[in-house]
N, C-alpha and C positions, 0 to 999 in steps of 0.2 A: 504493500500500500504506500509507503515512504516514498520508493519511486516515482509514483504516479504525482505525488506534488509537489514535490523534490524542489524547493528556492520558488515558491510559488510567484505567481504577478501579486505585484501590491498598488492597490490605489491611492490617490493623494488622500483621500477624505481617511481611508484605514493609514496615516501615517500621522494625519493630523490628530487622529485618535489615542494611538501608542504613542505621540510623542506627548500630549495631555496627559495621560496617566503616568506615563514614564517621570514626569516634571513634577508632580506630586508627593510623588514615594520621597520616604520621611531619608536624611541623609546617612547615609549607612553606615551601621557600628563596625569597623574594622575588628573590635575585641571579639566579637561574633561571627566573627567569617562573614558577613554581610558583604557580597559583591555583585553588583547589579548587571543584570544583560540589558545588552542592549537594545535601541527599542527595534532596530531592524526584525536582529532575531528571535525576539518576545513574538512578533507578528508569524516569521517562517515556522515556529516553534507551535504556535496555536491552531494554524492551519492547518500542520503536520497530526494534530494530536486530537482537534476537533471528529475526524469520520469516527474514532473510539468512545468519544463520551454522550454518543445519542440514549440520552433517557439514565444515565448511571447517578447512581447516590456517591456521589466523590469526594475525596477531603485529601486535604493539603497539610502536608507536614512539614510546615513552613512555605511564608510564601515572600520573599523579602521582593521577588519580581512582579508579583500582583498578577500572576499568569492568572489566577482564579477568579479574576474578574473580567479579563479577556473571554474566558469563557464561558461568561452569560451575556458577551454580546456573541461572539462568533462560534457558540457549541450549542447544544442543545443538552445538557445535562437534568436528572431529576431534580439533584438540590446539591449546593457547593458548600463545604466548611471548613473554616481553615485553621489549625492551631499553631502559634506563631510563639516564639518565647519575648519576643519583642515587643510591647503592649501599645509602642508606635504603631508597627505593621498593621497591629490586629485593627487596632483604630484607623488607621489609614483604607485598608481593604470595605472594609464596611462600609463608611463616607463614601468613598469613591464608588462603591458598587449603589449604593442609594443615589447617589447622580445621573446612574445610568438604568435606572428601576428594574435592579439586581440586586432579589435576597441573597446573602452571603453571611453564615452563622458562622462568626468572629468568636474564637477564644483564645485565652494568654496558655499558654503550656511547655514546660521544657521535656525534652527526651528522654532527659537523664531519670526522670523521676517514672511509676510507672503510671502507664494509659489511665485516666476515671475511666470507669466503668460503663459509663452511659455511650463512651466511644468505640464502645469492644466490639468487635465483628458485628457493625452497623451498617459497614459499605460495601461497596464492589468495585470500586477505582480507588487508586490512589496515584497522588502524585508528589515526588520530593525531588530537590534539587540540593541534595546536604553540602554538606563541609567536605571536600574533595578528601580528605585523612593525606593528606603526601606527607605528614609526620609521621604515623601510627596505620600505614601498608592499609588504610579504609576502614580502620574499625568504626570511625564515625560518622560512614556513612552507613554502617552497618548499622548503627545503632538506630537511625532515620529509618532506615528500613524496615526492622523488627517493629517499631513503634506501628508503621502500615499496616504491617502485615497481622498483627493483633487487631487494628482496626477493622479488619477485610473480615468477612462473611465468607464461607465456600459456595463455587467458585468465585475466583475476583479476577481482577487486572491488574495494571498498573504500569506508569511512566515515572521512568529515574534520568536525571541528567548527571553525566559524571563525563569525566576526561577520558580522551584515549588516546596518546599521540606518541608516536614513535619516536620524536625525541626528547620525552622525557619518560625515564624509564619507571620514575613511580606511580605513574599514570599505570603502568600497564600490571604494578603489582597489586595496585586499587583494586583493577578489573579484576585481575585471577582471583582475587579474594571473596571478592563482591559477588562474582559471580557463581564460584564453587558454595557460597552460604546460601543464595538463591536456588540453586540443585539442591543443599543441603537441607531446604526448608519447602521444599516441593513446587518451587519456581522457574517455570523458563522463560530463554529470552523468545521472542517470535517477532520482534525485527528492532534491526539497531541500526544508526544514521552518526559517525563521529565527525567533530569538525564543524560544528553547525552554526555553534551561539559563539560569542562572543563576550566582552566583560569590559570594563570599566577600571582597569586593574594597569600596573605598573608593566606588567608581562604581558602586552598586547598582542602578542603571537599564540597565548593559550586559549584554547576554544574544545568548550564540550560538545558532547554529544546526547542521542535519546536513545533510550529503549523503553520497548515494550515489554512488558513479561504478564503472564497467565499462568494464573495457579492452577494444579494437575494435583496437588495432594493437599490434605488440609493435616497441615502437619503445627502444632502451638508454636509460636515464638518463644524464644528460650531465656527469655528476660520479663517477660509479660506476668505483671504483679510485682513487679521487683526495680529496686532503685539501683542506679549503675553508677560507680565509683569510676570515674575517666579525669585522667589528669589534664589530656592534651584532645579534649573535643574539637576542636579550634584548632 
């Protein structure tokens, strides 16, 4: 499917849009790995991911790019919610998505701690775009994930953006990892696009990518109910 819309056409009015929300978003906590896409690829990125979310109950685990309000103009999803540990974010998604008369159920929540329980296999999408981990080989983007994957219902989906680039080799120890926990937790990939987005970062040559994954086993999260001692989330 990624091929078929692969860099899709963008209009002035859909630019004038993502550059309006993009202008918005509160300025980013660098202590929190907070690093913004850009507005180009917020647009090729929602296009890309919009034919997957028709009718899903989807929730965001973190949304520092406000993709999740992109996608109650240009998705058609059940209902959006986002938990964000930044109490800006949360604030900010909300407002913005009431501008554009888009419910968006806003809460403050860190990873580290475990899931409420009102969030627990609720959904059937998820969507994260974590802390790339190039300290700590992705454990925390791991931990983003597991957080999902407690959220998810059998079966579910879901889109992760993470790095993948051939000249940086922890980019690809991220993957191996990320990805054998995903097998390890009854998730595959069923299509991935690296090289996509873009970032607002000092290392202007790094760009992630998406994937899709589909649960096949309804196997627990191995931290769900339980608080996680991480030195270097970040």
């Amino acid at each position: 499917m990624f091929k078929k819309i692969l860099y899709p056409k963008v209009t002035q009015e859909e630019m004038e849009i993502i550059q309006e929300i993009s202008s918005l978003r509160p300025v980013p906590n660098r202590a929190i790995d907070q690093i913004y896409m850009k507005p180009i690829c917020m647009l090729w990125q929602i296009k890309l991911i919009a034919p997957y979310l028709d009718n899903k109950e989807l929730i965001f685990m973190g949304d520092g790019d406000h993709i999740s309000v992109l996608c109650g103009i240009y998705a058609r999803p059940k209902s959006i919610t986002v938990l964000d540990i930044d109490s800006r974010i949360v604030r900010s998604v909300r407002e913005i998505g009431k501008e554009y008369n888009i419910n968006i159920d806003t809460f403050q929540y860190d990873v580290l701690k475990p899931l409420p329980r009102e969030f627990l296999r609720r959904f059937n999408f998820f969507y994260t775009n974590p802390p790339y981990g190039s300290k700590n080989a992705g454990k925390s983007g791991i931990i983003f994930i597991s957080r999902c994957i407690e959220a998810c219902k059998f079966p579910s989906e879901g889109c992760i953006v993470l790095p993948h680039d051939n000249e940086r080799k922890w980019t690809k120890e991220v993957m191996e990892n990320i990805q054998k926990f995903l097998l390890d937790q009854g998730w595959i990939i069923v299509e991935k696009l690296v090289g996509l987005h873009t970032y607002y970062l000092d290392d202007t040559t790094l760009a992630s990518g998406t994937m899709i994954v589909e649960q096949i086993k309804n196997i627990k999260s191995p931290i769900e109910g339980k608080s996680v001692k991480f030195v270097n989330l970040y």
